[in-house]
N, CA, C and O of each residue as an XYZ file, in Angstrom:
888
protein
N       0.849     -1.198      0.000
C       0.000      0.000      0.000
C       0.883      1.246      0.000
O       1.818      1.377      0.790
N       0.510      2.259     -1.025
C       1.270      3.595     -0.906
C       1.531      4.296      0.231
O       0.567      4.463      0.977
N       2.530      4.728      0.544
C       2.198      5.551      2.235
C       1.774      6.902      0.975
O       2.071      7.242     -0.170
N       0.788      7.364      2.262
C       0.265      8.700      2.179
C       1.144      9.689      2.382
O       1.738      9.549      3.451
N       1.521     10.835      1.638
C       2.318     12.247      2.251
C       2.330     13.591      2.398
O       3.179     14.426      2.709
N       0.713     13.605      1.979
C       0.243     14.947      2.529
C      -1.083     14.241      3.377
O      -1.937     13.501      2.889
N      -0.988     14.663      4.659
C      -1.974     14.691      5.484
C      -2.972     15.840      5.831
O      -2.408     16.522      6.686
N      -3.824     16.201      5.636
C      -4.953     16.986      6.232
C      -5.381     17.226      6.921
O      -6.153     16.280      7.080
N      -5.623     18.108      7.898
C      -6.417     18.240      8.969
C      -6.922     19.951      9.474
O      -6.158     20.879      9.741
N      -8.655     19.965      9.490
C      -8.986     20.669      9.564
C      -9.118     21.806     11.167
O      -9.981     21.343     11.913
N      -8.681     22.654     11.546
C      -8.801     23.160     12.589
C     -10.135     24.880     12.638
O     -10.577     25.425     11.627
N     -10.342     25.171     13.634
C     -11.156     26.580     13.685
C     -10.470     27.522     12.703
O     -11.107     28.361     12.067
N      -8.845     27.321     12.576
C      -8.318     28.448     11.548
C      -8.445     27.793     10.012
O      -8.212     28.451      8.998
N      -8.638     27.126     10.010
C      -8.415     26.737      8.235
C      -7.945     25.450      7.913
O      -8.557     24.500      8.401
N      -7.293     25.306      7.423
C      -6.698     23.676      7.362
C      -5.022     23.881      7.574
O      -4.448     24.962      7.442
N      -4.547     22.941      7.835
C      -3.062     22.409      8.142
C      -2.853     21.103      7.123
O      -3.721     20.232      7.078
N      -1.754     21.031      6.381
C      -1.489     20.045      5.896
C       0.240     19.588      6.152
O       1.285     20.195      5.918
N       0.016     18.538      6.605
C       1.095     18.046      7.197
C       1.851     17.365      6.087
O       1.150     16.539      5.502
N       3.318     17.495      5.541
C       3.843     16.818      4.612
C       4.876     15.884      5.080
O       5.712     16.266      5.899
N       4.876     14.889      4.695
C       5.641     13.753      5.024
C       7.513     14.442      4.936
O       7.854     15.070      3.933
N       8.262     14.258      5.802
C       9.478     14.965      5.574
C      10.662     13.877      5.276
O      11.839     14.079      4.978
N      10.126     12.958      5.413
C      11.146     11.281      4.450
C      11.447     11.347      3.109
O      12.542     11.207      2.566
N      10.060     11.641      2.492
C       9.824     11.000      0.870
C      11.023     12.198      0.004
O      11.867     12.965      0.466
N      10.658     11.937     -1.192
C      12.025     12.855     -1.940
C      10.817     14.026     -2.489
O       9.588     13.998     -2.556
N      11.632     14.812     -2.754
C      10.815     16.262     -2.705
C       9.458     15.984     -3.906
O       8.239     16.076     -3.756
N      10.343     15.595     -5.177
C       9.557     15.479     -6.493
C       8.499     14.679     -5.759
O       7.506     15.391     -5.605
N       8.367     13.697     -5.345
C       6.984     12.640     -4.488
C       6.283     13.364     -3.830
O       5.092     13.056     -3.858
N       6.531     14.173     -3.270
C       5.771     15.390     -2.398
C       5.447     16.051     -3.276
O       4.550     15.307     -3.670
N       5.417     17.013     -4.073
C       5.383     18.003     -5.418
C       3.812     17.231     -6.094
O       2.758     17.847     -6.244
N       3.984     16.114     -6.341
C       3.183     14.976     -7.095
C       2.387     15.010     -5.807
O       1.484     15.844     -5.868
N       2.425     14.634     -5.149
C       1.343     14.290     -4.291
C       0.381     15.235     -3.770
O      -0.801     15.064     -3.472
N       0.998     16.106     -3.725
C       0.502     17.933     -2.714
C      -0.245     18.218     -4.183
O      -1.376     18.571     -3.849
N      -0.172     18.243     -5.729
C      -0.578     18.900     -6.500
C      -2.035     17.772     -6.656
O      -3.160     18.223     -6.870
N      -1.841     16.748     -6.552
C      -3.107     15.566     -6.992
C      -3.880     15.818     -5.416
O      -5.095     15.815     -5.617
N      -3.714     15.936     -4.603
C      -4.234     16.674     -3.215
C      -5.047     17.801     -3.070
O      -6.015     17.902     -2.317
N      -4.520     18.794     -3.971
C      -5.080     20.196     -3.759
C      -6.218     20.584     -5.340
O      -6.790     21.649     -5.569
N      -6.239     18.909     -6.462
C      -6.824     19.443     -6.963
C      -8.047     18.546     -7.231
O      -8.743     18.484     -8.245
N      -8.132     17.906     -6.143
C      -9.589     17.171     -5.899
C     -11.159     17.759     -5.245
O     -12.310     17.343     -5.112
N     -10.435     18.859     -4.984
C     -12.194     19.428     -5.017
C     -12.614     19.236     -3.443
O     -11.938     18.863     -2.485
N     -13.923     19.612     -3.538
C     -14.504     19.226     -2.322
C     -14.437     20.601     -1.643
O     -15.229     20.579     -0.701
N     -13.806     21.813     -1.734
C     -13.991     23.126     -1.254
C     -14.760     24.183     -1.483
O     -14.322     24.977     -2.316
N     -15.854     24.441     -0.950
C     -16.431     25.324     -1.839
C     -16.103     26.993     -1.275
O     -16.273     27.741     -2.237
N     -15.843     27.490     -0.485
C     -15.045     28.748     -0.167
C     -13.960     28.946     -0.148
O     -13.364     27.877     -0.016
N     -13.296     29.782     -0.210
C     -11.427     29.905      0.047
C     -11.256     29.758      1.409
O     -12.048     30.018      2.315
N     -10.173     29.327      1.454
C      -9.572     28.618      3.145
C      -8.372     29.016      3.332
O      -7.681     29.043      2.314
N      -7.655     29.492      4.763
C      -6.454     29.349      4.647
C      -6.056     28.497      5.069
O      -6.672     27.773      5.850
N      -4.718     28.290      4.623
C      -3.943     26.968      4.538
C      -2.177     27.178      5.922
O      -1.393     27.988      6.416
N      -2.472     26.071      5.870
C      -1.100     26.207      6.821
C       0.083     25.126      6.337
O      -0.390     24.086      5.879
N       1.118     25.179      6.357
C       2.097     23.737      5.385
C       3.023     23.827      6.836
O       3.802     24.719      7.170
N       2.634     22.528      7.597
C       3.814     21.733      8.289
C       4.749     20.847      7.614
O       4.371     19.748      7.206
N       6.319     21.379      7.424
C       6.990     21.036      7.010
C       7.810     19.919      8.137
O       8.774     19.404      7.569
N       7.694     19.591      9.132
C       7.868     18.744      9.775
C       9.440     18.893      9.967
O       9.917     20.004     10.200
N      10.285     17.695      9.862
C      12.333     18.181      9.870
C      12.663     17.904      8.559
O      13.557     17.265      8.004
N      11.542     18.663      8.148
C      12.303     19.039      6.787
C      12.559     20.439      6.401
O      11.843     21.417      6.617
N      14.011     20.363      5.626
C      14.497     21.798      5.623
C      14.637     22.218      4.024
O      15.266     21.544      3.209
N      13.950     23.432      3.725
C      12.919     23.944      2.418
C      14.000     25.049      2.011
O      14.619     25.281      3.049
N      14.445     25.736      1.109
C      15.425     26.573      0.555
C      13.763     27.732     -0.016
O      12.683     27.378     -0.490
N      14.241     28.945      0.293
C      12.976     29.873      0.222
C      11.917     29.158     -1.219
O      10.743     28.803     -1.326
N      13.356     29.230     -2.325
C      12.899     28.855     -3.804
C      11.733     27.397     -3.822
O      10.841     27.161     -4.637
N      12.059     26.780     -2.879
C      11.363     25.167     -2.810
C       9.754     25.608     -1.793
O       8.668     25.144     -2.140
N       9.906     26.612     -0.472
C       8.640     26.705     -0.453
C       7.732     27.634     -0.974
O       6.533     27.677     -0.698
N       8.618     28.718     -2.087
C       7.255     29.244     -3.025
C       6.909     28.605     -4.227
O       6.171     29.060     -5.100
N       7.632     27.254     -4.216
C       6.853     25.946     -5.084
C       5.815     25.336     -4.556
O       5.103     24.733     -5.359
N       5.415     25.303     -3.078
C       4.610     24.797     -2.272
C       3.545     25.672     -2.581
O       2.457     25.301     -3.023
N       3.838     26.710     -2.371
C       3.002     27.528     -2.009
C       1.799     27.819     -3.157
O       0.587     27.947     -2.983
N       2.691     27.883     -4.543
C       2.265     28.047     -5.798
C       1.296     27.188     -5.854
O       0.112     27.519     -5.917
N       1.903     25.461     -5.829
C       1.055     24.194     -6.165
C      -0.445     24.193     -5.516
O      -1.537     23.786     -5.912
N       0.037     24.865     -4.286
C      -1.608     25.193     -3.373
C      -2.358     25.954     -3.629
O      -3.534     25.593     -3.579
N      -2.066     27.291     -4.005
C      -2.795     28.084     -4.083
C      -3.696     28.323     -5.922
O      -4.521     29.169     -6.267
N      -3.030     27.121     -6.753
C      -2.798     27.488     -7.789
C      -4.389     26.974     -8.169
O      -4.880     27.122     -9.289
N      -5.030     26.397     -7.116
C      -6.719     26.143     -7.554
C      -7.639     27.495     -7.298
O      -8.769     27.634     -7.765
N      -7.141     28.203     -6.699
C      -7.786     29.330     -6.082
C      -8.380     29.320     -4.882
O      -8.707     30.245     -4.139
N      -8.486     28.047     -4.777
C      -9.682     28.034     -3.399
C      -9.082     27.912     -1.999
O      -9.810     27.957     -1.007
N      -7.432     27.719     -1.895
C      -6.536     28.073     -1.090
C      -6.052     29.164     -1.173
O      -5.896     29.850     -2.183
N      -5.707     29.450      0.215
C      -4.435     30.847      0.361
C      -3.712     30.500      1.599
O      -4.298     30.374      2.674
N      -2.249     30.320      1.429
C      -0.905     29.506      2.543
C      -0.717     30.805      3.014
O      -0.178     31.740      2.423
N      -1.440     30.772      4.660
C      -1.357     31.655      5.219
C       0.383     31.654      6.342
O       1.011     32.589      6.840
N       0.603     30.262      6.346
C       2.270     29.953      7.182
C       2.541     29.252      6.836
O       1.630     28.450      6.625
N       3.718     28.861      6.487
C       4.702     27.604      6.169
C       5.680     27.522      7.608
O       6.138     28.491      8.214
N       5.809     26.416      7.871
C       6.638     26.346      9.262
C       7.449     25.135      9.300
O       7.088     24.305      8.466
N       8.127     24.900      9.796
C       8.835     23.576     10.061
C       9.402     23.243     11.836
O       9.001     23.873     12.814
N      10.470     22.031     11.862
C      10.872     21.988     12.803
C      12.345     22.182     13.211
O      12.896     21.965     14.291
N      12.862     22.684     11.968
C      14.332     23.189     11.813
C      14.548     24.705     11.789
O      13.623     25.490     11.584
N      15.651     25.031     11.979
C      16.366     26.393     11.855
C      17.098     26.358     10.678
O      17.203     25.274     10.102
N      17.765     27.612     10.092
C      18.393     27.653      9.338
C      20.211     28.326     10.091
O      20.218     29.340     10.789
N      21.139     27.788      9.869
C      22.076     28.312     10.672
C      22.043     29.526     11.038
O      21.761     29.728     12.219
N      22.276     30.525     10.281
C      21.894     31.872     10.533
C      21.066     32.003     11.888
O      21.447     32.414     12.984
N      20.263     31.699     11.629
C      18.611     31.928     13.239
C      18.995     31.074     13.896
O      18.486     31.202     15.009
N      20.096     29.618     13.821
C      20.028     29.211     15.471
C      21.883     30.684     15.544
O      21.807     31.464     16.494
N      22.356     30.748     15.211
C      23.646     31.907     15.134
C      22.781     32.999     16.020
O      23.270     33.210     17.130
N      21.564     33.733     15.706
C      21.215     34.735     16.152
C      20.166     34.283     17.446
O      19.710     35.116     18.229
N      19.938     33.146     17.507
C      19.368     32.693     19.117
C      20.591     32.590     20.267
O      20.549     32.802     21.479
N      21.477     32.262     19.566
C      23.027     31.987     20.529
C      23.072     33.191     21.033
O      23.033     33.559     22.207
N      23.182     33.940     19.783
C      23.489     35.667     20.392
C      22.740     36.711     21.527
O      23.155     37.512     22.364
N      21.247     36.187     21.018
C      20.163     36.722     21.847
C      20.452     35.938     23.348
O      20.438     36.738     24.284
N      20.726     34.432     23.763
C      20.939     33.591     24.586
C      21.862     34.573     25.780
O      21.711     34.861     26.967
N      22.830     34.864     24.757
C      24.115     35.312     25.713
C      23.936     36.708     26.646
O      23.398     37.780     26.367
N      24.668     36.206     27.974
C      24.396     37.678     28.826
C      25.684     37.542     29.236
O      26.418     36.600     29.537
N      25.827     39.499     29.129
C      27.107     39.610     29.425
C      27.042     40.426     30.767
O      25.892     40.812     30.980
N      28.048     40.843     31.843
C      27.829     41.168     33.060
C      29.023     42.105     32.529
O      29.913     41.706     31.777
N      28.878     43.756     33.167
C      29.499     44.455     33.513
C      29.517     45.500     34.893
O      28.675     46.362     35.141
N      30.665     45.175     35.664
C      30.887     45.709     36.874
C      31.513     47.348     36.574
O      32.347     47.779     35.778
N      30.514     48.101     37.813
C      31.330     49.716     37.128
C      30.311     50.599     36.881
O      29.169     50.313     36.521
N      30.746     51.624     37.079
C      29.894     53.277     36.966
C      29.995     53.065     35.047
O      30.952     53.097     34.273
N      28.826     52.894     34.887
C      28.281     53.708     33.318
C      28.683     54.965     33.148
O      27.777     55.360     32.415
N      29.590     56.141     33.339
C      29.641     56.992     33.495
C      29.395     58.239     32.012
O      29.757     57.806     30.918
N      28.797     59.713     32.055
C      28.941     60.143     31.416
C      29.897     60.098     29.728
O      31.127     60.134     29.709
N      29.086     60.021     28.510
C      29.408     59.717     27.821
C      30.338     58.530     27.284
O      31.198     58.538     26.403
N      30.027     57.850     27.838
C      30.186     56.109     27.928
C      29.236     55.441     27.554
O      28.129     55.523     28.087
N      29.580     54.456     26.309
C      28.474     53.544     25.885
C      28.845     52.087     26.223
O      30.029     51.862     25.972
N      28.064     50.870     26.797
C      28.125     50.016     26.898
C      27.152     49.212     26.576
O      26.053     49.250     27.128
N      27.483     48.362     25.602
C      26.771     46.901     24.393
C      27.280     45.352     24.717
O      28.234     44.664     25.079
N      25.793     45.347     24.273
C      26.289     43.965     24.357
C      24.995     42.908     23.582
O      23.791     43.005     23.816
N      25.584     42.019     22.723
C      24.660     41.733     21.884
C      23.247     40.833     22.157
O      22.209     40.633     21.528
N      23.822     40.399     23.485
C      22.251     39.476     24.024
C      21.786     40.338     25.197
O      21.582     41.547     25.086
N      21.666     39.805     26.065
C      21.139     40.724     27.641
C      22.716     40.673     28.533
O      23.713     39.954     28.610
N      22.165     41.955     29.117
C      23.286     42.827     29.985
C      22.767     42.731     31.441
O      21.602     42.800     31.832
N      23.806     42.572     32.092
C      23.770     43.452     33.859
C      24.861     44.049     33.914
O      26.018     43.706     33.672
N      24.128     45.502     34.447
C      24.970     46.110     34.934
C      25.180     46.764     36.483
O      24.600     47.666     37.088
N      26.300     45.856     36.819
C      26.425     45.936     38.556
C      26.438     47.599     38.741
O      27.500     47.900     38.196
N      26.061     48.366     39.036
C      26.648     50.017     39.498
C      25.738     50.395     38.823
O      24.786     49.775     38.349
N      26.098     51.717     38.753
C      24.804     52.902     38.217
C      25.342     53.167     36.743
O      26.469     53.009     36.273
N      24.222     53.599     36.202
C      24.266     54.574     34.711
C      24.315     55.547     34.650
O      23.232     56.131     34.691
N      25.581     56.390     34.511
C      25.177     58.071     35.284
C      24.242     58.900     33.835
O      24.091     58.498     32.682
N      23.864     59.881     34.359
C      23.150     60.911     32.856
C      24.197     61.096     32.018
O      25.309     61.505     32.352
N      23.785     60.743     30.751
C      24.219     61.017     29.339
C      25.225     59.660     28.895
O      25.833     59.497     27.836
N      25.160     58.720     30.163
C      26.039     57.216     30.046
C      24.705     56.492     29.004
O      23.558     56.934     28.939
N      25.162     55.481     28.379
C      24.383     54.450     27.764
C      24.811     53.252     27.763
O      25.977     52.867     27.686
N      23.377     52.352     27.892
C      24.049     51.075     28.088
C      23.017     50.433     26.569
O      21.828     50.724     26.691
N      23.278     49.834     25.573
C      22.598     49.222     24.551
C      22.701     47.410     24.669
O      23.739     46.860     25.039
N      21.586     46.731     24.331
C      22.030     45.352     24.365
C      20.931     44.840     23.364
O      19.860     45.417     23.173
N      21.345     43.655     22.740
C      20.499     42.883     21.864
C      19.223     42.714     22.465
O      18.218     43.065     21.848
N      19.111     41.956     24.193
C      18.584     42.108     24.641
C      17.412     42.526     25.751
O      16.766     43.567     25.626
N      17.287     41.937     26.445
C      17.074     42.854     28.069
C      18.067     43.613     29.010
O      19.233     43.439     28.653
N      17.951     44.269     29.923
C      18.569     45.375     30.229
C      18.627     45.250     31.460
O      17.771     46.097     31.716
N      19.011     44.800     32.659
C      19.302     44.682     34.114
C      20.285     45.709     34.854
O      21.438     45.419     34.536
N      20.251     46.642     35.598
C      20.692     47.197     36.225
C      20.500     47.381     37.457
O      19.436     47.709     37.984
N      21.749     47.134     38.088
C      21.704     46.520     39.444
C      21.974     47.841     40.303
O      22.929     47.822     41.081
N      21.280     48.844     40.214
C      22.186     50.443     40.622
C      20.974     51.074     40.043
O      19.930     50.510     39.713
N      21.433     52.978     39.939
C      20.764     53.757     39.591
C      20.894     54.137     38.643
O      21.950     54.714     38.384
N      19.950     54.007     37.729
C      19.398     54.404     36.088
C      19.148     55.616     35.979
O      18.019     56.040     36.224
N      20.009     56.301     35.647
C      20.197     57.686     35.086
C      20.550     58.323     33.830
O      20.655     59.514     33.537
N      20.681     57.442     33.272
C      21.253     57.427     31.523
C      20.380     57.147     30.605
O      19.169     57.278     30.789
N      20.886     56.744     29.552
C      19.991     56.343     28.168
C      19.949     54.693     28.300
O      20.980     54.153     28.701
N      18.688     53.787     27.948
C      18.792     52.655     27.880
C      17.856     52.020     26.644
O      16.662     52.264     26.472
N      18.853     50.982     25.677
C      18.401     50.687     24.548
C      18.141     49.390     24.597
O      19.014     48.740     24.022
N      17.340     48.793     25.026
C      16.769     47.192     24.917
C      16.133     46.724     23.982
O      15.010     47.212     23.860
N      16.458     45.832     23.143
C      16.549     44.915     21.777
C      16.530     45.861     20.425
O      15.676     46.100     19.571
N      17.615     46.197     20.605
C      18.366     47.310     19.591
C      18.108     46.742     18.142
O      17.714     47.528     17.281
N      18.327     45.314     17.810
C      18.111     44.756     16.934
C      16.447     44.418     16.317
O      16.130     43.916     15.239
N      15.787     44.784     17.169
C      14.363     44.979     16.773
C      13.324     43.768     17.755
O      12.242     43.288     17.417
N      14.103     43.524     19.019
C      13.354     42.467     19.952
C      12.402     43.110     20.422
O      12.854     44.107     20.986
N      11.175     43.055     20.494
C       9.735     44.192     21.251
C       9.707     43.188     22.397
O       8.897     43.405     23.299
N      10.597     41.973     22.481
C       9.809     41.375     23.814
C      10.789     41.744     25.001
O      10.515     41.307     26.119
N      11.972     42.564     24.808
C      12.879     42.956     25.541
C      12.504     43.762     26.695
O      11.642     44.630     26.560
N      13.174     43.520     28.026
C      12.744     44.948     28.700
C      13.555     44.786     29.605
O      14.032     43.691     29.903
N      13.890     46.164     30.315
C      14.630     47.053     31.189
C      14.204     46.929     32.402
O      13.033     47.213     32.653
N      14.948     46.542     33.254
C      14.562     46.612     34.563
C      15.932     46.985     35.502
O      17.031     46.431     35.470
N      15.459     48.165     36.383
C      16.868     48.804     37.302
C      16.164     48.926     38.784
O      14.977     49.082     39.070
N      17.384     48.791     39.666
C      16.949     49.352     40.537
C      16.359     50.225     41.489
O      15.698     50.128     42.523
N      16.850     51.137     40.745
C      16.282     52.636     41.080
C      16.013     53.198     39.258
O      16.731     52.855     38.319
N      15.006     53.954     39.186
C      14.827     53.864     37.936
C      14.260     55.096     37.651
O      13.069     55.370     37.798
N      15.524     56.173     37.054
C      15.239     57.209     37.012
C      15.858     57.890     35.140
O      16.308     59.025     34.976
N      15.746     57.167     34.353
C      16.806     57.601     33.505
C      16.152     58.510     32.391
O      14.963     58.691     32.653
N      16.531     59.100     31.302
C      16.643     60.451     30.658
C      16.030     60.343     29.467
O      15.393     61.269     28.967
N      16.194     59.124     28.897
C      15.812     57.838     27.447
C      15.587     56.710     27.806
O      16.471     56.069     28.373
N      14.287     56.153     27.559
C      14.034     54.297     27.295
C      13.816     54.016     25.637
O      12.823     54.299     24.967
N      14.962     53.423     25.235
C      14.432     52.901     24.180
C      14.611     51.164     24.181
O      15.538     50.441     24.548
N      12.755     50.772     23.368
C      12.991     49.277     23.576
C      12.766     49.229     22.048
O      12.009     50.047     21.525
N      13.422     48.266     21.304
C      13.199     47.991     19.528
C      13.144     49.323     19.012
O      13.973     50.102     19.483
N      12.237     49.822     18.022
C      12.267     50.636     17.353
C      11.405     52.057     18.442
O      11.404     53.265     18.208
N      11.039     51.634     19.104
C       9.795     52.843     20.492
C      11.020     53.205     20.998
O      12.006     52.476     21.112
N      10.844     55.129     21.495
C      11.318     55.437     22.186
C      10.682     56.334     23.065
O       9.668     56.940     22.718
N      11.248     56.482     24.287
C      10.435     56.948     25.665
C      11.142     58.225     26.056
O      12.261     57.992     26.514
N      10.906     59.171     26.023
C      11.830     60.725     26.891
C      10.851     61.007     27.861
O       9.720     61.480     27.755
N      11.606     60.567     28.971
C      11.724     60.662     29.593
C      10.853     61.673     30.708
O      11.705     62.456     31.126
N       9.702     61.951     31.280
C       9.721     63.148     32.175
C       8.253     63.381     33.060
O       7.409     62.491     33.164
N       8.142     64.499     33.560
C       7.228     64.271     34.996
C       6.254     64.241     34.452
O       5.382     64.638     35.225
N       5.799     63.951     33.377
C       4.071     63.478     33.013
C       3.981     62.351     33.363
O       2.795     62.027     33.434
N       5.010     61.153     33.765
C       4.963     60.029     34.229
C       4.559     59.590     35.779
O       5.361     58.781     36.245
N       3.589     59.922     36.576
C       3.534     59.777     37.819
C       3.879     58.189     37.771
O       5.090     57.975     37.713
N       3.143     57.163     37.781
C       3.677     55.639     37.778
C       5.122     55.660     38.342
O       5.534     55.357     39.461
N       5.851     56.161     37.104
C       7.469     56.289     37.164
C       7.948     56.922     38.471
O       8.369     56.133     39.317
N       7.948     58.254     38.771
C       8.179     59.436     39.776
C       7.922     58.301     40.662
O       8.899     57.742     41.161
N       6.385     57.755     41.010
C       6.058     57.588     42.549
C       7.115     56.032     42.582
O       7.673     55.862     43.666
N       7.339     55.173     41.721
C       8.128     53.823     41.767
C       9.288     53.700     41.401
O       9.838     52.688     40.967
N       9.661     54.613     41.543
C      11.609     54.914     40.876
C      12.251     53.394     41.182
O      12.998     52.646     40.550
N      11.580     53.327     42.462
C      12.815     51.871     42.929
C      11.619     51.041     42.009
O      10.432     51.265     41.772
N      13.022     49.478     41.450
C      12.506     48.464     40.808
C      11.283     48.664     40.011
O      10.169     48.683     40.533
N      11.411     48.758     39.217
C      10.770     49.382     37.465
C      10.962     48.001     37.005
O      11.785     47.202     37.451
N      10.104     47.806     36.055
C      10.614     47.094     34.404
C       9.708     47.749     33.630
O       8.477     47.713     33.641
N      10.629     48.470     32.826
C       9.848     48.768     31.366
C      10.221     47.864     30.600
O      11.170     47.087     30.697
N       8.702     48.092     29.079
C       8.611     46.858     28.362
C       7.460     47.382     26.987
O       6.674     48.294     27.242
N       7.449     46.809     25.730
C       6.810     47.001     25.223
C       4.770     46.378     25.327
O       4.407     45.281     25.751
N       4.153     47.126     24.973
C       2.458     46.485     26.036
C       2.159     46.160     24.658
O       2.825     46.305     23.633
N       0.555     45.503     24.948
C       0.065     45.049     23.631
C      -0.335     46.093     22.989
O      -0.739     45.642     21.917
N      -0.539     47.767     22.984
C      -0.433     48.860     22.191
C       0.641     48.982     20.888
O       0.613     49.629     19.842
N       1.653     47.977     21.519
C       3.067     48.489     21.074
C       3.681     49.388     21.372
O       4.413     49.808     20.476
N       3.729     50.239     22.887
C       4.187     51.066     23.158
C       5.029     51.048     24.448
O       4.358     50.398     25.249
N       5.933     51.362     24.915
C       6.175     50.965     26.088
C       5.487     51.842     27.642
O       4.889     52.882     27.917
N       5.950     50.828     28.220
C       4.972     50.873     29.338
C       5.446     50.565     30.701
O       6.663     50.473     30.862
N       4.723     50.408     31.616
C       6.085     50.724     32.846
C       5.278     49.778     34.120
O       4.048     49.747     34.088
N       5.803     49.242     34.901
C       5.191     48.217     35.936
C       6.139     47.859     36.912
O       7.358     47.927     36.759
N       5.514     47.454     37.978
C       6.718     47.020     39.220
C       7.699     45.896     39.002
O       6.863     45.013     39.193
N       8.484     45.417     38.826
C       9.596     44.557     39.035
C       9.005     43.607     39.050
O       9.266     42.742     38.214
N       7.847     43.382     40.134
C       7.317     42.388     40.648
C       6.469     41.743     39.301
O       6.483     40.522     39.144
N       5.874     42.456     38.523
C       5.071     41.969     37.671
C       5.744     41.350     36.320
O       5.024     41.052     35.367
N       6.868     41.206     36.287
C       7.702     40.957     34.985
C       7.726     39.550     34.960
O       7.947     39.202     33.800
N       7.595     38.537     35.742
C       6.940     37.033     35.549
C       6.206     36.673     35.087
O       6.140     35.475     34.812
N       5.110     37.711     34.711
C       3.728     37.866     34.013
C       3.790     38.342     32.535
O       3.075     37.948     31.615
N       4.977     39.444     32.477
C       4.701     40.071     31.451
C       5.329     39.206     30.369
O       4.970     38.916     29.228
N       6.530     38.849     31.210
C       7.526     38.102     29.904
C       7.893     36.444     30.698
O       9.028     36.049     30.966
N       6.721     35.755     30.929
C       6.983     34.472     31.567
C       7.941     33.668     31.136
O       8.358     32.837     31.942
N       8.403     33.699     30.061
C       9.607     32.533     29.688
C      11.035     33.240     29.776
O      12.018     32.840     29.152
N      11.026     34.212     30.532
C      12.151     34.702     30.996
C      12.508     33.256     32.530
O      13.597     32.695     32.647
N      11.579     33.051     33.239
C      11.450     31.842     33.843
C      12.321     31.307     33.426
O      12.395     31.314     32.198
N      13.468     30.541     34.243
C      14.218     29.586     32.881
C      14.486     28.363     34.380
O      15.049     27.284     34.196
N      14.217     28.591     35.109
C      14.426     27.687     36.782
C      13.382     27.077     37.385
O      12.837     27.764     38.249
N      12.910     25.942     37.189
C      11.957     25.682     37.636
C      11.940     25.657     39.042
O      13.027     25.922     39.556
N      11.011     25.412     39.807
C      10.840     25.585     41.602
C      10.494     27.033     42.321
O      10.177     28.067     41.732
N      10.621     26.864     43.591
C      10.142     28.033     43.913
C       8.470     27.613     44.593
O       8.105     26.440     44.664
N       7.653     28.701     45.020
C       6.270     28.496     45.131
C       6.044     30.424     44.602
O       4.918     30.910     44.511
């Protein structure tokens, strides 16, 4: 009996079709096209392509994409798989990494770092600290602070005392000043962060388990 290698399955969003990631591509190609042109749809649907551990070169999944959509009555709303491409696990390593710096941030001083930072001591005004990712400061925030410089919105800043001049998180930036009561009255232990507005936004220390839960990385505790 033939094994089957596109599988189907319908969900509340549209359909998912699961492709076998063994067979050789051309067998898939053949199979996905005699699949998508049997009918049985009578509205347009979107489509989803689980590529499973199989790894697709851009050119190979806008062949997918084509073969599906090419009845009309589909539209491949995601293609996904269960692999990386070197590059993106390269830039998870990077995001991964935290670097620790001990020391006064001092005036016109910049300090980077391409994943998440601590910084033991204070940030004095007009010091900057930039990082790929989140932003820890173990001292008083008085400077400029740039969290996921590279365009991370899930990044955020959190200092001890938290008084500084500039928040910038991804592409949002924050200046700083007394229209902020929140800020003024909670100087100590802050985390700013981008909200579901897309804007950033400001909350106690305490609440950052909530905001960004898979910062979690330790299980235990109560």
């Amino acid at each position: 009996m033939k094994k089957q290698l596109v599988h189907i399955k319908g969900t509340k969003e549209g359909l998912v079709l699961r492709l076998d990631d063994c067979c050789a591509y051309a067998d898939l190609i053949d199979e996905l096209e005699n699949k998508v042109s049997e009918g049985g749809i009578d509205n347009r649907v979107d489509v989803q392509l689980d590529l499973g551990y199989r790894f697709l070169t851009e050119e190979q999944k806008n062949d997918l994409i084509q073969v599906v959509e090419k009845s009309g009555k589909m539209h491949v709303q995601n293609v996904f798989s269960e692999v990386i491409s070197v590059n993106e696990s390269n830039e998870l390593l990077l995001a991964s990494k935290r670097d620790t710096y001990i020391g006064i941030v001092r005036s016109g001083q910049i300090v980077k770092a391409a994943g998440d930072i601590v910084i033991i001591g204070d940030v004095n005004p007009n010091g900057r600290v930039e990082a790929g990712g989140n932003i820890y400061v173990l001292g008083k925030l008085k400077g400029q602070v740039h969290a996921g410089v590279d365009g991370n919105k899930e990044a955020i800043i959190v200092a001890s005392h938290f008084e500084p001049t500039h928040v910038y998180i991804a592409d949002q930036i924050d200046i700083m000043s007394n229209e902020k009561p929140f800020v003024s009255q909670h100087v100590d232990q802050i985390v700013a962060f981008i909200d579901q507005k897309g804007v950033i936004a400001y909350e106690r220390l305490q609440e950052a388990r909530n905001l960004r839960p898979l910062l979690n990385t330790i299980q235990g505790g109560s």
